[in-house]
C-alpha positions as CSV (number, residue, x, y, z in Angstrom):
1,X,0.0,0.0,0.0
2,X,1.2,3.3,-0.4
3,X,-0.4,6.7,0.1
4,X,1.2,9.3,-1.7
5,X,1.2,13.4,-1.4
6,X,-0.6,13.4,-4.6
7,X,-3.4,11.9,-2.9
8,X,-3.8,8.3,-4.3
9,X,-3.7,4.8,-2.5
10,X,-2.9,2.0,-4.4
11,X,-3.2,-1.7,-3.6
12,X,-2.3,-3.9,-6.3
13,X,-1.9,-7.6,-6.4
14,X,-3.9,-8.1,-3.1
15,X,-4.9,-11.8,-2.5
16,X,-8.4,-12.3,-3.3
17,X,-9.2,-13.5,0.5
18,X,-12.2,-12.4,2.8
19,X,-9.7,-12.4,5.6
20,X,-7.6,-9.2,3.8
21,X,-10.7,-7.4,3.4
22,X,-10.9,-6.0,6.6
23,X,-7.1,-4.4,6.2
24,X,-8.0,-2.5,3.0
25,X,-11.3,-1.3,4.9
26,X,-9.1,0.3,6.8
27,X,-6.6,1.5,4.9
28,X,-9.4,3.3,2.7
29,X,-11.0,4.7,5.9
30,X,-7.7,6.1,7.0
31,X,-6.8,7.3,3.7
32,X,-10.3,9.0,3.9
33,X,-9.8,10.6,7.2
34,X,-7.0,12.2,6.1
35,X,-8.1,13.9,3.5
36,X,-11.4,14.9,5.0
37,X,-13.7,13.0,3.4
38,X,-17.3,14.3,5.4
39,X,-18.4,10.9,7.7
40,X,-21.9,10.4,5.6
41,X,-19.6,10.1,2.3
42,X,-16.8,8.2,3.9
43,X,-19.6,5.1,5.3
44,X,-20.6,5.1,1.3
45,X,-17.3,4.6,0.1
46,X,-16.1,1.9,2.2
47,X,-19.5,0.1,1.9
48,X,-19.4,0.3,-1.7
49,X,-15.8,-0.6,-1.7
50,X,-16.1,-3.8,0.5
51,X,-18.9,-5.1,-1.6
52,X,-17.1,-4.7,-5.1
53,X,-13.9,-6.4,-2.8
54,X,-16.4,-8.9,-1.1
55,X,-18.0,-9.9,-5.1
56,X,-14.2,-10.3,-6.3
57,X,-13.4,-13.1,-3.5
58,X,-16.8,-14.8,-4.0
59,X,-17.3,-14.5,-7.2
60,X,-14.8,-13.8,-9.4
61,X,-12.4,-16.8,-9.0
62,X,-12.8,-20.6,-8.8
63,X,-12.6,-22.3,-6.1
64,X,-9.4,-22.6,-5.3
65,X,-7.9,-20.1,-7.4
66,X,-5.7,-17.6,-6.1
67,X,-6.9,-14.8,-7.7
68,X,-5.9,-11.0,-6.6
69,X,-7.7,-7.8,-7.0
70,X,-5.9,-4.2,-7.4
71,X,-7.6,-1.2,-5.6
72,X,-6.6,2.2,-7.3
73,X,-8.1,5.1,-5.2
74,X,-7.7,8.6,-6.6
75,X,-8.6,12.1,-4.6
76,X,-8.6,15.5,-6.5
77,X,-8.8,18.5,-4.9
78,X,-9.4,20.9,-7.4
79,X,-12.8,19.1,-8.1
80,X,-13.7,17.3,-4.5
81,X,-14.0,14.2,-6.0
82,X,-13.0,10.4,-5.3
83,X,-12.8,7.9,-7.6
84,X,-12.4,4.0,-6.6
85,X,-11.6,1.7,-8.7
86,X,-11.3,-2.0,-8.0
87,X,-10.0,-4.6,-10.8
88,X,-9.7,-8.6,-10.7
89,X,-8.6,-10.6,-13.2
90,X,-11.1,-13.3,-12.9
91,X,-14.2,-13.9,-15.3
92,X,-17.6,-12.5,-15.4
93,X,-20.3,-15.1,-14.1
94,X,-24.0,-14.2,-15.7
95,X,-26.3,-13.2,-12.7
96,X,-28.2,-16.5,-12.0
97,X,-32.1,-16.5,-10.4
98,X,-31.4,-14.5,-7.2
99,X,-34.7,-14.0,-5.9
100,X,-34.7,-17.4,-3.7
101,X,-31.8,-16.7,-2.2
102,X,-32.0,-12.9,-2.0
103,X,-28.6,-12.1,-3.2
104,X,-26.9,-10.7,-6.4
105,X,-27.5,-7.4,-4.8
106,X,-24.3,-6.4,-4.8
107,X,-24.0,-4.1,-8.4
108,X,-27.6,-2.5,-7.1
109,X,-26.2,-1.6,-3.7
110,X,-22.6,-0.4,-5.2
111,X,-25.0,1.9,-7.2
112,X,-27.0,3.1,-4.9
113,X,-24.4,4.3,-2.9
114,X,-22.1,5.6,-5.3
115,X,-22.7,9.0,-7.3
116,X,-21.7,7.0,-10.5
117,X,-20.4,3.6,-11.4
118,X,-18.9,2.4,-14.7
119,X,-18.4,-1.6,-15.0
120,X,-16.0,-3.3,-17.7
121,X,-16.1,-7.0,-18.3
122,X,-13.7,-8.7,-20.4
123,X,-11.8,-11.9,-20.8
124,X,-8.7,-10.7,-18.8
125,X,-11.3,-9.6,-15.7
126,X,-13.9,-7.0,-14.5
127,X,-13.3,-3.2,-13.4
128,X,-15.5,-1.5,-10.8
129,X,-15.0,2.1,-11.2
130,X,-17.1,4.7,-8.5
131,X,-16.8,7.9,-8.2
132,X,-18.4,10.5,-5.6
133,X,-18.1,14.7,-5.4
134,X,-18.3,16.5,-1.8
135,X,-17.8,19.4,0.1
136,X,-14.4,18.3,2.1
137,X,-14.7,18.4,6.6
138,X,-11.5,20.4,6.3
139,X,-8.7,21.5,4.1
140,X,-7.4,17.8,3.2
């Protein structure tokens, strides 16, 4: 991980493992603290966030595959605005009948919380990319 003056966090080759999840939560809260990201916004992002994370590990891979995931966070001043994006390198599964089960939710909930979303699938892996604007808590 690194968090650099020109306000970006990067995490790339992460293992795709529910048990690292919780460490990038984390990191992406503190990287929001610091550069006053309002609270309301901040419990979007990281919500969002963990549930593109939490489709990678369930979803993305085969069981047994260690697959990773890259986290690319960006923060610009100039225009308030955050932009996440998370990548794998896995493959696309088609939404099967959810409505038993009450899940493949996540894409709806990743929307809902996110100002705008962009998703790429292709044969080398699926990109997430969310953005939100916002009035900052304090300087940054």
């Amino acid at each position: 991980m690194a968090a650099t003056a020109d306000r970006h966090l990067v995490i790339e080759g992460e293992r795709a493992d529910p048990h690292v999840l919780a460490t990038v939560r984390r990191q992406l809260a503190e990287f929001a603290r610091v550069i006053g990201l309002p609270p309301d916004t901040t419990g979007d992002v990281l919500l969002a966030t963990y549930e593109a994370l939490a489709n990678i590990v369930e979803h993305a891979y085969s069981p047994g595959d260690p697959g990773t995931f890259d986290l690319v966070v960006e923060h610009s001043d100039e225009d308030a605005a955050l932009t996440v994006t998370v990548v794998d390198r896995g493959s696309w599964k088609p939404e099967a009948d959810n409505s038993v089960t009450r899940r493949g939710q996540g894409l709806r909930l990743i929307n809902a919380l996110s100002e705008s979303v962009r998703v790429d699938r292709g044969d080398g892996g699926t990109q997430i990319r969310m953005q939100w604007h916002y009035r900052p808590t304090r300087g940054g």
